[in-house]
One Martini backbone bead per residue (centre of mass of N, CA, C, O) as a GRO file, in nm:
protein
  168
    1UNK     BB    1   3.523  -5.868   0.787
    2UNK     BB    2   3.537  -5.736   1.061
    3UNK     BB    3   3.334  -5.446   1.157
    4UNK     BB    4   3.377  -5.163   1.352
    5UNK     BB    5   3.081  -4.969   1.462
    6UNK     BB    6   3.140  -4.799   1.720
    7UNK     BB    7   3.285  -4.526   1.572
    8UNK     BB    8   3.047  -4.470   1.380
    9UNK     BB    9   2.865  -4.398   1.579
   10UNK     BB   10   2.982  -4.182   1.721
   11UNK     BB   11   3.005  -3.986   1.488
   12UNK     BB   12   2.759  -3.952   1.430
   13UNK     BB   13   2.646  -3.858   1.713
   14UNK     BB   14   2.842  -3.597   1.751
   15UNK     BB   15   2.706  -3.498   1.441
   16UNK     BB   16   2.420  -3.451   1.572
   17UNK     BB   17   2.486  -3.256   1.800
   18UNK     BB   18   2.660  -3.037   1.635
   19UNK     BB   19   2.392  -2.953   1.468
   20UNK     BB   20   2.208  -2.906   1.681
   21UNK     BB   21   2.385  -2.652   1.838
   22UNK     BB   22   2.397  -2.479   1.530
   23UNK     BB   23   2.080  -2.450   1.507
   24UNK     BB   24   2.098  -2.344   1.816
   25UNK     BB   25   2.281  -2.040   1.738
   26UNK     BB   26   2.141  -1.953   1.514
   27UNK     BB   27   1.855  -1.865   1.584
   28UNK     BB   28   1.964  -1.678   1.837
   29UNK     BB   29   2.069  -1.475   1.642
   30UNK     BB   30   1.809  -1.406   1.520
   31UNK     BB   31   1.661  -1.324   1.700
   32UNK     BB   32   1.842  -1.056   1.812
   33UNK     BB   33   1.828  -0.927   1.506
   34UNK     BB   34   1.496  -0.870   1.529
   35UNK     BB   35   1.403  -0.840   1.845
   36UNK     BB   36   1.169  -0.988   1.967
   37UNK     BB   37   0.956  -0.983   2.163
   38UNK     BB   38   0.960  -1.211   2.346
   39UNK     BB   39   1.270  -1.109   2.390
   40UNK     BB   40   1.395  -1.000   2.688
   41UNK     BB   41   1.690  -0.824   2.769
   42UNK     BB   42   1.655  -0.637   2.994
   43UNK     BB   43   1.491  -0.767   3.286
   44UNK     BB   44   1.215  -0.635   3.220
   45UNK     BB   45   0.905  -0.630   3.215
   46UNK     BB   46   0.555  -0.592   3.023
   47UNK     BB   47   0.308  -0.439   3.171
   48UNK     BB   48   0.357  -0.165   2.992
   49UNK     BB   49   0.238  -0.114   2.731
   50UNK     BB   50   0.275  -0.002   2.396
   51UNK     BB   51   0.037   0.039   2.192
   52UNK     BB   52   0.022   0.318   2.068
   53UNK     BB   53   0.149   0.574   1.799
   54UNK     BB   54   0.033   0.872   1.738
   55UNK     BB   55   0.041   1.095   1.410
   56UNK     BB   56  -0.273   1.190   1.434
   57UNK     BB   57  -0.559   1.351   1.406
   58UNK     BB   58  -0.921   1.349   1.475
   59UNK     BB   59  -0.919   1.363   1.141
   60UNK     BB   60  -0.632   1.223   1.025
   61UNK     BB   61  -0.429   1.412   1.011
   62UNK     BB   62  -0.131   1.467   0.979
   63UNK     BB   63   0.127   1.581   1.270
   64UNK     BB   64   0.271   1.470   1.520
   65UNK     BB   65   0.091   1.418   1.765
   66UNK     BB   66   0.248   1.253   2.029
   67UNK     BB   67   0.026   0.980   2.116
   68UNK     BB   68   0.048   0.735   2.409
   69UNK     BB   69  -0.045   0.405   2.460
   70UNK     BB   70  -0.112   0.255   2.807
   71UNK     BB   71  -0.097  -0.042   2.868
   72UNK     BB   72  -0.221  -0.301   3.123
   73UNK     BB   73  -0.113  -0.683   3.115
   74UNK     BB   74  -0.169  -0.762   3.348
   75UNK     BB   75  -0.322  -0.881   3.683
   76UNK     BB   76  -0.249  -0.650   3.839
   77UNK     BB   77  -0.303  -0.372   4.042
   78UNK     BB   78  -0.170  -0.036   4.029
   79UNK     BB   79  -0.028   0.247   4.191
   80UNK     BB   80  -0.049   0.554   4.009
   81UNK     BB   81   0.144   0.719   4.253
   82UNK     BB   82   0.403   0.512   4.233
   83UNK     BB   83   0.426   0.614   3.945
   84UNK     BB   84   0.659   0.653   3.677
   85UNK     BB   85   0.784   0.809   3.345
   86UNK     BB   86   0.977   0.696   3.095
   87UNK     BB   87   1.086   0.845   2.795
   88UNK     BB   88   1.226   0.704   2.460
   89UNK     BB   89   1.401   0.815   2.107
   90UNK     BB   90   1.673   0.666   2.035
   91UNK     BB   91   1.762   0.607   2.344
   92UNK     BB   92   1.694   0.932   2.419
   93UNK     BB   93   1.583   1.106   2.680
   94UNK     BB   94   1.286   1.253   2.722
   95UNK     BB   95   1.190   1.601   2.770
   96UNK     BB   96   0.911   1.478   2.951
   97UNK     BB   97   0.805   1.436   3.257
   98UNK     BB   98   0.644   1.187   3.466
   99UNK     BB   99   0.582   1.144   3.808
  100UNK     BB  100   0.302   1.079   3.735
  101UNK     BB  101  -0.019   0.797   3.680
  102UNK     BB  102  -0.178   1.042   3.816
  103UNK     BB  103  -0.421   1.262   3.712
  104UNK     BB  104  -0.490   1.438   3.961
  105UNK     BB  105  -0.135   1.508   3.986
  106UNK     BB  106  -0.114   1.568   3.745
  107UNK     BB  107   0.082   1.881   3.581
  108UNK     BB  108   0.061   2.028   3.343
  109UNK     BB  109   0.251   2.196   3.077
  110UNK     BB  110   0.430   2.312   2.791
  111UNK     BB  111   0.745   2.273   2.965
  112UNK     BB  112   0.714   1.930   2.967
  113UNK     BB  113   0.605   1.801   2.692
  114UNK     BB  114   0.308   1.752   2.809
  115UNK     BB  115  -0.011   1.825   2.757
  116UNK     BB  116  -0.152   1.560   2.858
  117UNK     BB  117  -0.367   1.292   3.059
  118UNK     BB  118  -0.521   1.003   3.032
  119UNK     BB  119  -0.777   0.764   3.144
  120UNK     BB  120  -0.851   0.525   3.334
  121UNK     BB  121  -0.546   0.452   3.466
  122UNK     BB  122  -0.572   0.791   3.591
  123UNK     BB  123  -0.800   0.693   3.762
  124UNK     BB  124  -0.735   0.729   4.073
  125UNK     BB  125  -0.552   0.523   4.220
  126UNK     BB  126  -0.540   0.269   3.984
  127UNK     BB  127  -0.404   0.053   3.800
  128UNK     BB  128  -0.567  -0.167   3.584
  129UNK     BB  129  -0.623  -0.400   3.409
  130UNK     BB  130  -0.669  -0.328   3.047
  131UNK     BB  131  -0.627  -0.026   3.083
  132UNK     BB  132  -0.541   0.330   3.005
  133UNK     BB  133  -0.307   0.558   2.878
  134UNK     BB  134  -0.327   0.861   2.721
  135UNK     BB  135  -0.023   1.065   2.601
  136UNK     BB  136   0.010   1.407   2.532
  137UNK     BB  137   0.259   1.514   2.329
  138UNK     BB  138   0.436   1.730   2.184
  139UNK     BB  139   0.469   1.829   1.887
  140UNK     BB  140   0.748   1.600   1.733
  141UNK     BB  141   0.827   1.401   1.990
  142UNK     BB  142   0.731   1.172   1.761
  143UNK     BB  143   0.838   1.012   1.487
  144UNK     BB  144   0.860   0.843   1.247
  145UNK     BB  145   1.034   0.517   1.343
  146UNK     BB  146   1.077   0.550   1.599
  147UNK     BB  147   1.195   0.466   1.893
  148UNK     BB  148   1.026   0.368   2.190
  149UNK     BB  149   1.016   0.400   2.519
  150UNK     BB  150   0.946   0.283   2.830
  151UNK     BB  151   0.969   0.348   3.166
  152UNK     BB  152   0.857   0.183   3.450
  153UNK     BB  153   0.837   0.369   3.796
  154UNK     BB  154   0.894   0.278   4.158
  155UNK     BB  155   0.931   0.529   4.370
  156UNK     BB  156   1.007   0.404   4.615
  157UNK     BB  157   1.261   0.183   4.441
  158UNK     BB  158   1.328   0.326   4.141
  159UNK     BB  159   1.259   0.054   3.995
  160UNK     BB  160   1.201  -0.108   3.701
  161UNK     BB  161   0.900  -0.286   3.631
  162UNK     BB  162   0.911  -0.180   3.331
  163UNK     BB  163   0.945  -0.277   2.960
  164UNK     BB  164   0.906  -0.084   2.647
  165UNK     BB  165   0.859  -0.096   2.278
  166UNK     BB  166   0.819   0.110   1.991
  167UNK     BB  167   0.742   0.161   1.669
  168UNK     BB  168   0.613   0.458   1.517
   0.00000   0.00000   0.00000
């Protein structure tokens, strides 16, 4: 009539270990087939983030208006003379190159892809925390559900310190 529980416990304790592992295995497949904005793969962070992609004119009407605001979310400001941007649709890079994030450096022409680019952010030498660049891109170049991507580059070290995206 003496049984060893020791077993048992045993037993018990190794498949709630093994539940436990299989229920963090699984939310973090579903994790990545959301691809939640808090879950960034890319390995640069989103200091500044794409806050929205408007395809309408200042009267309300349809038009694929592809105008696209970029806030700093970050802490501190950025020199943003030493930034360029990078804008990609549906993974593709688009032709239209942003080689400066100031204002008054940055040269339009209808031959670049961008047509305007405005905000705080890109008045004077600094892109401050929480500033904002609204960048009007011709016509048609985001359509309704396009992912979009900018990628911010530091031209001194080419390398990208910031990474988002955002569906049109």
């Amino acid at each position: 009539m003496f049984h060893n529980h020791n077993n048992r416990a045993v037993s018990h304790s190794q498949a709630t270990v093994l539940l436990i592992a299989l229920t963090v295995l699984l939310a973090a497949m579903v994790l990545l087939l959301f691809r939640l904005p808090f879950l960034d793969l890319s390995g640069s962070p989103a200091v500044f983030q794409i806050e929205r992609v408007q395809s309408f004119d200042e009267s309300g009407r349809f038009t694929m208006d592809s105008r696209v605001t970029l806030v700093n979310t970050g802490d501190v400001p950025y020199d943003n003379r030493q930034l360029m941007a990078v804008f990609f649709r549906n993974g593709q890079e688009v032709d239209a190159p942003i080689p400066t994030m100031n204002g008054e450096e940055f040269i339009s022409t209808h031959h670049t892809g961008v047509q305007t680019m405005g905000g705080s952010g890109c008045r004077g030498r600094t892109w401050e925390p929480r500033e904002r660049v609204v960048i009007d891109f011709s016509d048609r170049t985001f359509r309704l559900f396009d992912q979009v991507r900018v990628d911010i580059v530091d031209k001194r070290t080419g390398q990208v310190i910031s990474r988002h995206s955002r569906t049109a």
